[in-house]
MARTORDO-391187 format. One record per atom (N, C-alpha, C, O, CB): residue in one letter; x, y, z. Coordinates in steps of 0.2 Angstrom, whole numbers, padded with zeros to 4 digits, always signed. Atoms other than C-alpha are relative to their C-alpha. Glycine has a CB too. Example, Ala and Ser with C-alpha at 12.3 -4.5 7.8 and 13.67 -1.06 7.14 Angstrom:
<rs>
a+0004-0006+0000 a+0062-0022+0039 a+0004+0006+0000 a+0009+0005+0003 a-0005+0000+0006 s-0004-0006-0001 s+0068-0005+0036 s-0004+0005+0003 s-0001+0011+0004 s+0002+0002-0007 
</rs>
This chain:
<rs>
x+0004-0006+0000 x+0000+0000+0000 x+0004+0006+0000 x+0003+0011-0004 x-0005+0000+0006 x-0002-0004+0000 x+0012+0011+0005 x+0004+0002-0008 x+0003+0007-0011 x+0004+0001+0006 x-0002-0001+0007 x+0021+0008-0013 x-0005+0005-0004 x-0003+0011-0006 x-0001-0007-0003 x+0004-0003+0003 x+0006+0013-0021 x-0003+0007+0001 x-0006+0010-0003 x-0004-0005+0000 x+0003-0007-0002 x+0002+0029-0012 x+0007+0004-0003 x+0006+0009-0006 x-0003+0000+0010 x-0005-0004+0004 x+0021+0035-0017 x+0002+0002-0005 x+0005+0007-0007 x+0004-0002-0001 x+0002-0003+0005 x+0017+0032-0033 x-0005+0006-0002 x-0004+0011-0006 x-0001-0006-0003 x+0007-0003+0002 x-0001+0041-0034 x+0003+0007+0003 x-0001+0012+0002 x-0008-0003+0003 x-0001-0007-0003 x+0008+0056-0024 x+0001+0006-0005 x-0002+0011-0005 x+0006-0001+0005 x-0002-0005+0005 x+0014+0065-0038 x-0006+0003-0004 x-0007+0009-0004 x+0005-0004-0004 x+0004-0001+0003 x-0001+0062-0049 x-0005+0004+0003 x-0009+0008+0000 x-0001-0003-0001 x+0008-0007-0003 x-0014+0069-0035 x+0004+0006+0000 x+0001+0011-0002 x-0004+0000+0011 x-0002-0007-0001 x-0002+0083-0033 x-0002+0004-0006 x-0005+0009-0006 x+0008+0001+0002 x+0001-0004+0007 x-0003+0088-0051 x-0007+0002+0001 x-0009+0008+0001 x+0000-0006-0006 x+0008-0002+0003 x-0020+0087-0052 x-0004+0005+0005 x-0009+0008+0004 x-0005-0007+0000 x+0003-0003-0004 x-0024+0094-0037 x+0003+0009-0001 x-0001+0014+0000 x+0002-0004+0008 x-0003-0008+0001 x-0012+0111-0041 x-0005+0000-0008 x-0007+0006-0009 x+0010+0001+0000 x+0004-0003+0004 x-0023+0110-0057 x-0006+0002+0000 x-0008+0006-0003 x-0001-0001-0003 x+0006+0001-0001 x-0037+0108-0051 x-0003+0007+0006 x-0010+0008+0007 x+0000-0008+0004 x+0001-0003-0003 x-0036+0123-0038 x+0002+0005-0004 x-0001+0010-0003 x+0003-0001+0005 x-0004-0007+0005 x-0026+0135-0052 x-0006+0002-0005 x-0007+0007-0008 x+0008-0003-0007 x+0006-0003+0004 x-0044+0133-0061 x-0006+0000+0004 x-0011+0000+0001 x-0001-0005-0006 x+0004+0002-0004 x-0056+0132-0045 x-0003-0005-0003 x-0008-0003-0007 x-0005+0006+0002 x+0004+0007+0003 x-0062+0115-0051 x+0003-0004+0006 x+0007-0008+0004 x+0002-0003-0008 x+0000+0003-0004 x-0060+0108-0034 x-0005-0007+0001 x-0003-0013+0002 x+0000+0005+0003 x+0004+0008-0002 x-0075+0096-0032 x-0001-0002-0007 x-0001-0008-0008 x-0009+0002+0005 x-0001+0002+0006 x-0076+0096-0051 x+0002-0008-0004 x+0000-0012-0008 x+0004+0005-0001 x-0006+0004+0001 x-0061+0085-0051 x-0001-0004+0006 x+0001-0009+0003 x+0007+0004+0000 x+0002+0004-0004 x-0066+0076-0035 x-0005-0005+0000 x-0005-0010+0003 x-0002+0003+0004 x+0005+0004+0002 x-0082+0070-0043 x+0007-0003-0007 x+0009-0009-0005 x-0009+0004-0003 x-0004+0004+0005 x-0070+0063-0058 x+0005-0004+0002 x+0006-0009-0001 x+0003+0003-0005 x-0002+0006-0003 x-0058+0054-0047 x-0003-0004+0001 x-0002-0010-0001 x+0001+0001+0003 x+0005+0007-0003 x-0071+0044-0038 x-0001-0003-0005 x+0000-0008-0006 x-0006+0001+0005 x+0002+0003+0006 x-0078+0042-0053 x+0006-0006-0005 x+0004-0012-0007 x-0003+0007-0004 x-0007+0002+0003 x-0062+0036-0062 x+0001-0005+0004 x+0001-0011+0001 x+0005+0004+0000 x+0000+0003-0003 x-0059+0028-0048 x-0003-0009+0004 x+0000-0014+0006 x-0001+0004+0002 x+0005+0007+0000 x-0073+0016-0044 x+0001-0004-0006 x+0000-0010-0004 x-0008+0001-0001 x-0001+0003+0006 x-0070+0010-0062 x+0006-0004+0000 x+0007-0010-0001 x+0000+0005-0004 x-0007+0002-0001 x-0053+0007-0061 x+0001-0005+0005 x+0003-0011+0004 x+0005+0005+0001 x+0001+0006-0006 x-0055-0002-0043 x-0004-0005+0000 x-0005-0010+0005 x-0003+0002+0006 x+0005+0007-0001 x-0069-0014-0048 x+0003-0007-0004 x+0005-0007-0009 x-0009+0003-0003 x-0003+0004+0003 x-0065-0029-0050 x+0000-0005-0007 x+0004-0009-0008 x-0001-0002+0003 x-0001+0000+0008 x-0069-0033-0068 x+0004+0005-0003 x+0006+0002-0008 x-0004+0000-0003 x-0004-0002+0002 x-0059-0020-0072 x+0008-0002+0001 x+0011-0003-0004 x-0002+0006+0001 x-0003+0004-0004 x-0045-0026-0060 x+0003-0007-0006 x+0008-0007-0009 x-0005-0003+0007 x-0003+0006+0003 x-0044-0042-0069 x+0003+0000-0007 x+0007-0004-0009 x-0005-0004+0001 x-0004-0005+0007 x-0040-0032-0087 x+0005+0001+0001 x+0008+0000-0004 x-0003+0006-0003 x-0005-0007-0002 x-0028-0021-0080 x+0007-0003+0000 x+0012+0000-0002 x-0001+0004+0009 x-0006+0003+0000 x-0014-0034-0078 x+0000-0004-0006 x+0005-0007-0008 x+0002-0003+0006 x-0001+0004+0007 x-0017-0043-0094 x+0005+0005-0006 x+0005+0011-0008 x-0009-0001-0004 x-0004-0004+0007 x-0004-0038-0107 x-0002-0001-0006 x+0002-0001-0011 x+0007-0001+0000 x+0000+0002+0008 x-0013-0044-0122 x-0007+0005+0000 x-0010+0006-0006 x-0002-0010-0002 x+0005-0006+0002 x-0026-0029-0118 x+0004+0007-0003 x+0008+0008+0002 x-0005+0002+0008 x-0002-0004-0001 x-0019-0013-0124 x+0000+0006+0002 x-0006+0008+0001 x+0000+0000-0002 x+0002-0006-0006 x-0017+0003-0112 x-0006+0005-0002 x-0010+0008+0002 x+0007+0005+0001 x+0003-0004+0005 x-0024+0012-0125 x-0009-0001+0001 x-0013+0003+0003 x+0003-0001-0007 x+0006+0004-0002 x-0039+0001-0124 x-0004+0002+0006 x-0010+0005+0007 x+0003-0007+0001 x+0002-0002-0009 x-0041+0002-0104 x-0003+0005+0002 x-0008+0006+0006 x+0005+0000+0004 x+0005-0007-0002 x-0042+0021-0105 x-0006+0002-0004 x-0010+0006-0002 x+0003+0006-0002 x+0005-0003+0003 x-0054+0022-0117 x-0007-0003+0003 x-0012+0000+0002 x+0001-0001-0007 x+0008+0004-0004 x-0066+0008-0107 x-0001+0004+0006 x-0006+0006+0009 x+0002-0012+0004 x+0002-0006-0008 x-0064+0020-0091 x-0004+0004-0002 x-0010+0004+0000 x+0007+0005+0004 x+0001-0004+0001 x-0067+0034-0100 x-0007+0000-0003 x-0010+0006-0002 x+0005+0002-0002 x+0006+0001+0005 x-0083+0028-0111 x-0005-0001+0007 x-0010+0002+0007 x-0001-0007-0006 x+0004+0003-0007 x-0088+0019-0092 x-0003+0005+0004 x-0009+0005+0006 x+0004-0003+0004 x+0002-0005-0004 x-0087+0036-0082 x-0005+0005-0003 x-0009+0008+0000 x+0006+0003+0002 x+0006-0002+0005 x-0097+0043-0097 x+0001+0009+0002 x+0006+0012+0002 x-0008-0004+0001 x+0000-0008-0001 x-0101+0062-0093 x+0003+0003+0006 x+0004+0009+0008 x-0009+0004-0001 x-0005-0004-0007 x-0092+0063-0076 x+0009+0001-0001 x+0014+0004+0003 x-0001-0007+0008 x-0007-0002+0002 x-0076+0063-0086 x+0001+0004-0008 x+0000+0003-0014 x+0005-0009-0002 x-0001-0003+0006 x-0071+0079-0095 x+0003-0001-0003 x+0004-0007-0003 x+0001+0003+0000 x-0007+0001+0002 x-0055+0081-0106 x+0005-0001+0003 x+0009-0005+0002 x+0002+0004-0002 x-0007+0000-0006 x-0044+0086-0091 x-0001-0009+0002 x+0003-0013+0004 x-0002+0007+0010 x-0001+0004-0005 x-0050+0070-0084 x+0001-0005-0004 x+0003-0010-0001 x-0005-0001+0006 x-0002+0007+0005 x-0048+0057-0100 x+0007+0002-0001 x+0011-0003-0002 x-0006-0002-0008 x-0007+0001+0003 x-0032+0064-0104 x+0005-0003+0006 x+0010-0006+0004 x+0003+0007-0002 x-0004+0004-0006 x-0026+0059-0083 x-0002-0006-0003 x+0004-0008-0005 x-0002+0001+0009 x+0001+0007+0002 x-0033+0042-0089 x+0003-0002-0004 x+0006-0007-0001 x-0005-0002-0001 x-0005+0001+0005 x-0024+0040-0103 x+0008+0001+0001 x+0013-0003+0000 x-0003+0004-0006 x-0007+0001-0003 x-0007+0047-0096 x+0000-0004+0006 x+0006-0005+0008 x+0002+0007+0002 x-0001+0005-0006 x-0011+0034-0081 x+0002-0009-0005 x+0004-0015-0003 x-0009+0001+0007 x-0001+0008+0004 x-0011+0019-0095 x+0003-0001-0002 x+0006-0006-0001 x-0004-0004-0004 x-0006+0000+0005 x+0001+0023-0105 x+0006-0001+0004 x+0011-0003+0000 x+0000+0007-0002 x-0005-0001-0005 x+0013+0024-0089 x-0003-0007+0004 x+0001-0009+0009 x+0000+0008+0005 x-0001+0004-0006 x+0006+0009-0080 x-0004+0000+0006 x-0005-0005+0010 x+0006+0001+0001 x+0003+0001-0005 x-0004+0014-0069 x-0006+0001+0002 x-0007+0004+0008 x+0002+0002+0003 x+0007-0001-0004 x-0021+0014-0068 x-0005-0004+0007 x-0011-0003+0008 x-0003+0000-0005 x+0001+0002-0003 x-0020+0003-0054 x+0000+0004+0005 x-0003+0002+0010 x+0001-0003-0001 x-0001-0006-0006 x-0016+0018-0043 x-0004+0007+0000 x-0003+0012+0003 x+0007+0003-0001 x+0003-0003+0001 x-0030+0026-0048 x-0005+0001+0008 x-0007+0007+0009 x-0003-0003-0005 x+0005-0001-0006 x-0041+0024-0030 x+0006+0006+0003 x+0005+0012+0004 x-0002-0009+0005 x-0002-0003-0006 x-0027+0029-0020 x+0003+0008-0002 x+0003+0012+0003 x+0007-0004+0003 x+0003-0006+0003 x-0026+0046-0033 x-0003+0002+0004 x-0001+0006+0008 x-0003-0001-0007 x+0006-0003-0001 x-0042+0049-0028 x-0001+0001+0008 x-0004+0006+0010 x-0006-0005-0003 x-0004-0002-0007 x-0036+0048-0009 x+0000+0006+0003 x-0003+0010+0006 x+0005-0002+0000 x-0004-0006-0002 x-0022+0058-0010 x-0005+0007-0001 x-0006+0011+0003 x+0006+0000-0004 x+0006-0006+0002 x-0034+0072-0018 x-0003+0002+0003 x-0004+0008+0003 x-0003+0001-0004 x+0005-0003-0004 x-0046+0074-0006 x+0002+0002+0006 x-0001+0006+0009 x-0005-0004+0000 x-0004-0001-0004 x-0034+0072+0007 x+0002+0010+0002 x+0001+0014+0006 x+0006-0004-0002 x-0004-0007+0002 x-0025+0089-0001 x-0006+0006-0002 x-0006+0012-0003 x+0007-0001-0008 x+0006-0005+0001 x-0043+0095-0005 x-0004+0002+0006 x-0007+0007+0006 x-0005-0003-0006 x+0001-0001-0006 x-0048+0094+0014 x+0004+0006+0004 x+0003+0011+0008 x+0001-0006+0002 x-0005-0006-0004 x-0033+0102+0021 x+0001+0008-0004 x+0005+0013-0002 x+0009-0003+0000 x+0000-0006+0002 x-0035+0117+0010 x-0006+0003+0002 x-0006+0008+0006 x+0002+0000-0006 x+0005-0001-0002 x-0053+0119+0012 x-0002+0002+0008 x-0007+0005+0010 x-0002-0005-0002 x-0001+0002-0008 x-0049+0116+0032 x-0007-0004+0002 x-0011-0002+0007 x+0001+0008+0005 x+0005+0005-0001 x-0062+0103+0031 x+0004-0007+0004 x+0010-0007+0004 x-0003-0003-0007 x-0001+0007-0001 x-0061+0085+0039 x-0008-0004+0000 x-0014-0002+0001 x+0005-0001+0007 x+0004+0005-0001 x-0071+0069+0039 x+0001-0006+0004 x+0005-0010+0003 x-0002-0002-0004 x+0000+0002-0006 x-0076+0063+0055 x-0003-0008-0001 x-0005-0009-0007 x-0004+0004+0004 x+0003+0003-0001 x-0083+0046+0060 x+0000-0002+0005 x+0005-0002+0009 x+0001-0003-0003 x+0001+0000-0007 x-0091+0042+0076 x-0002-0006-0002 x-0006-0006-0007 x-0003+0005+0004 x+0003+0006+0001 x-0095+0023+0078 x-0004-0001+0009 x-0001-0002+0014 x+0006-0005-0003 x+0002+0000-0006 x-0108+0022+0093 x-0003-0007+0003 x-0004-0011-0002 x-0003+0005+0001 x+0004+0007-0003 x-0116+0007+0103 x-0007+0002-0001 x-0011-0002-0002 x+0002-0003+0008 x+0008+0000+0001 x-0134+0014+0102 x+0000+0006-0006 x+0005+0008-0007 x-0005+0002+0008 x+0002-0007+0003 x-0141+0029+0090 x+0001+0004+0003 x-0001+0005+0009 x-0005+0001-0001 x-0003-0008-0001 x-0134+0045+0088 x-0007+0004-0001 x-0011+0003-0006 x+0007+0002-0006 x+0005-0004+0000 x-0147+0059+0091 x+0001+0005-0004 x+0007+0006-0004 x-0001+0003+0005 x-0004-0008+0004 x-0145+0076+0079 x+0003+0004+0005 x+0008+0007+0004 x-0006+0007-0003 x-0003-0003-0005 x-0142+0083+0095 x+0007+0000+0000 x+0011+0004-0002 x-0002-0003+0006 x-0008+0004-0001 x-0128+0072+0100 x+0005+0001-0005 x+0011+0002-0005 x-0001-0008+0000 x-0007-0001+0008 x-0120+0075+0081 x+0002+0007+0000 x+0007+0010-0003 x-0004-0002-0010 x-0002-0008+0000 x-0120+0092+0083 x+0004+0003+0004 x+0008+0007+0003 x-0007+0005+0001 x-0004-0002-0005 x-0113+0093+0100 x+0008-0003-0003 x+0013+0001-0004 x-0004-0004+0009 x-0005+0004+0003 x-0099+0081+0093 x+0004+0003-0005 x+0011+0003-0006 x-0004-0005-0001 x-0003-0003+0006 x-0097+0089+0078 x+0003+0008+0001 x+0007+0011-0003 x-0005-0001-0006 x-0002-0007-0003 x-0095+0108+0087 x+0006-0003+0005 x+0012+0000+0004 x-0007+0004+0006 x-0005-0001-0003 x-0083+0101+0098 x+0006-0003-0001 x+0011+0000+0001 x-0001-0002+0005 x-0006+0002+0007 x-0071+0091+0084 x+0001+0005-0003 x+0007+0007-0005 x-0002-0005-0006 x-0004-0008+0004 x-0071+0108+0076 x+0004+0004+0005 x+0008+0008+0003 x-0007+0007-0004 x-0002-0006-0005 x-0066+0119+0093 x+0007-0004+0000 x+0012+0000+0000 x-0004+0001+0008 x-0007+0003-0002 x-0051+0105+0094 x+0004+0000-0006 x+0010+0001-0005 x+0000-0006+0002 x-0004+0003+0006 x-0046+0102+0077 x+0000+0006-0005 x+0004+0006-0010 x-0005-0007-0004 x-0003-0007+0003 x-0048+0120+0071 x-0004-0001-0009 x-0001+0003-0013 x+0011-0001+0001 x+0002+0002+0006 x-0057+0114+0055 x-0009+0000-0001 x-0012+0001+0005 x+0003-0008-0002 x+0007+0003+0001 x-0076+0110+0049 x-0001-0006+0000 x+0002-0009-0004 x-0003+0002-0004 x+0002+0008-0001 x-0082+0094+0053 x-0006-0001-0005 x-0011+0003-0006 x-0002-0001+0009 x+0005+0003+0003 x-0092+0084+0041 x+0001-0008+0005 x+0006-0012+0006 x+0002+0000-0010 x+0002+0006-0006 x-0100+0069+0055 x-0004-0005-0003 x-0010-0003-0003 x-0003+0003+0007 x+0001+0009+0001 x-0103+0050+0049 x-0001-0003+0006 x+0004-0004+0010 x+0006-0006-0003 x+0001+0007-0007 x-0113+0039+0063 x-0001-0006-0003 x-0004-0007-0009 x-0006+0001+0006 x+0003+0008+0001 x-0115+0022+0063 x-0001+0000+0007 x+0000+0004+0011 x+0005-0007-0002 x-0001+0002-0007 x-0119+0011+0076 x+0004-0007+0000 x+0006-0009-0005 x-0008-0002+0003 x-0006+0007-0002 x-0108-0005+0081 x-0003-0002+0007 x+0000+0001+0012 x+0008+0004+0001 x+0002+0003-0008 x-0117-0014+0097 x+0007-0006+0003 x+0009-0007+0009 x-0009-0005+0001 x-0006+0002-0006 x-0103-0023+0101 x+0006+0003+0003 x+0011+0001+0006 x+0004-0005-0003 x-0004-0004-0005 x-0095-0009+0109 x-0001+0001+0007 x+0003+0002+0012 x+0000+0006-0002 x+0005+0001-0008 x-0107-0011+0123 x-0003+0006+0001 x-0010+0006+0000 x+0004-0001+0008 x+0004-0005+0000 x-0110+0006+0126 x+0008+0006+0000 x+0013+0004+0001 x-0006+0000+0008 x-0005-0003+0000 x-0099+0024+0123 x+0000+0000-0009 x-0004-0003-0014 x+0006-0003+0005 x-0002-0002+0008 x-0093+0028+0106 x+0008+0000+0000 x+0012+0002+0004 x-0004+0009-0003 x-0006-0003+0003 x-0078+0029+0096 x+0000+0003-0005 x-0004+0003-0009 x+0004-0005-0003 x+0000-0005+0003 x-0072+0044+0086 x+0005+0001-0005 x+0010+0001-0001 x-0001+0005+0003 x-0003-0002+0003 x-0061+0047+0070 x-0001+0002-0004 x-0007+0002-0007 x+0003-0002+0000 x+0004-0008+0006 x-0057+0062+0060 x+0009+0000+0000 x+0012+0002+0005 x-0008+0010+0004 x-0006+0001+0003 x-0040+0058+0051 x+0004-0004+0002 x+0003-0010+0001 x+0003+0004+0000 x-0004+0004-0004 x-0027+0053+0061 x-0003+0001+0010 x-0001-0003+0014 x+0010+0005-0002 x+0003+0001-0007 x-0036+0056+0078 x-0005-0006+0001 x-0010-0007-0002 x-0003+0005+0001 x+0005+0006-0003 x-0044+0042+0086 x-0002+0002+0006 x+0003+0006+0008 x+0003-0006+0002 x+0003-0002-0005 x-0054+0046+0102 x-0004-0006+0002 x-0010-0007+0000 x-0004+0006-0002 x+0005+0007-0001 x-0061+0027+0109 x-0001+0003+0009 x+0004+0004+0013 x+0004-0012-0002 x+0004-0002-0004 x-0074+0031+0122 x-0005-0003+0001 x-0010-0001+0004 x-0002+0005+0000 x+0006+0007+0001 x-0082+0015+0120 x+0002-0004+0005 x+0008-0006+0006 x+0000-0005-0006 x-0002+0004-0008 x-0084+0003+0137 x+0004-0006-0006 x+0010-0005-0004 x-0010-0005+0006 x-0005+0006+0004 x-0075-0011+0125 x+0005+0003+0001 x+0007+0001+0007 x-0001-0003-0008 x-0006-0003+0001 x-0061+0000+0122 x+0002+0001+0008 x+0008-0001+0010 x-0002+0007-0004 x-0004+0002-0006 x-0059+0003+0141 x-0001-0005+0005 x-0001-0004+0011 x+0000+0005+0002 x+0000+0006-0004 x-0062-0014+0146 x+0008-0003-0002 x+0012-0007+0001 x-0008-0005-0002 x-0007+0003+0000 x-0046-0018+0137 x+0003+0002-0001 x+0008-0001-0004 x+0001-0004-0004 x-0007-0003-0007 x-0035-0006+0144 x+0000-0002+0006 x+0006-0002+0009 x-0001+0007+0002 x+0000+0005-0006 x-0039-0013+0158 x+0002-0005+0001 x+0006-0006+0005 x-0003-0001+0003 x-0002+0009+0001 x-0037-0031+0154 x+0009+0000+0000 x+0013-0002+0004 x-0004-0003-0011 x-0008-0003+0001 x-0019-0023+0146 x+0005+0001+0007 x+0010-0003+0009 x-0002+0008-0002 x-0002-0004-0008 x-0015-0013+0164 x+0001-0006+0003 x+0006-0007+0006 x-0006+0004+0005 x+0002+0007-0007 x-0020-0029+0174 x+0004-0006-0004 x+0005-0010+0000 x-0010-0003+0001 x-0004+0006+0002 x-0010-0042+0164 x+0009+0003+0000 x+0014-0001-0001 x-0003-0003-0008 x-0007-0002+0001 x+0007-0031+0164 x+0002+0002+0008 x+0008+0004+0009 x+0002+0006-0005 
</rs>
């Protein structure tokens, strides 16, 4: 994985400095995913390493597939990704970009996983107090997960916040066995 994200780094950078030099920010966000899904699904997958398909070929099945969510800008990245090899690095592309389209924006995406239903209340309080800390706008995903017992777990990037009785039943378990 990490291979693959080294490779695609370059490419989201590109696209992302074009993509910001023309305010075509979500523009280019919807054509990743879009690109993206295509390229990650597994019939496509199973094409991608055939060498008796030609590259040429591959972009043009993305590009017909994604249909009107791929402009110019976005069939010519497709075609420069086959031609080089890589349109297997297409998801983590689409990653990096939203990554570098979050931190500019000063957005993030949160996810809170809870043991019972989340209230509007509760998402709002949650999501006010991930913005006071994290300095950003929060966009807030609940689920539920009952095998946490009760409590919630929270991430929004690289933060983790577990506030779930599971989670501190096996800190303790942890504590108590060392």
């Amino acid at each position: 994985m990490a291979e693959k994200l080294t490779i695609a780094r370059p490419y989201a950078e590109a696209v992302f400095s074009l993509a910001s030099s023309h305010k075509r920010l979500n523009e280019w966000s919807k054509t990743l995913h879009a690109a993206a899904a295509v390229a990650g699904s597994d019939a496509l997958r199973t094409i991608v390493g055939n060498p008796k398909v030609p590259r040429a070929k591959l972009a043009e099945l993305i590009n017909e597939v994604c249909g009107k969510d791929m402009d110019k800008f976005g069939q010519n990245l497709v075609r420069l990704l086959a031609e080089n090899g890589r349109l297997a690095v297409l998801p983590e592309i689409a990653e990096l970009y939203e990554a570098y389209k979050a931190e500019a924006e000063k957005t993030v995406q949160a996810e809170m996983i809870a043991a019972f239903p989340v209230s509007d209340e509760q998402k709002t309080r949650v999501a006010a107090a991930l913005k006071t800390r994290l300095g950003r706008e929060v966009t807030l995903e609940c689920r539920t997960d009952t095998t946490l017992v009760g409590g919630a777990v929270i991430r929004a990037g690289d933060l983790v916040i577990d506030g779930s009785v599971s989670g501190k039943l096996d800190k303790l378990v942890n504590v108590l066995s060392h």
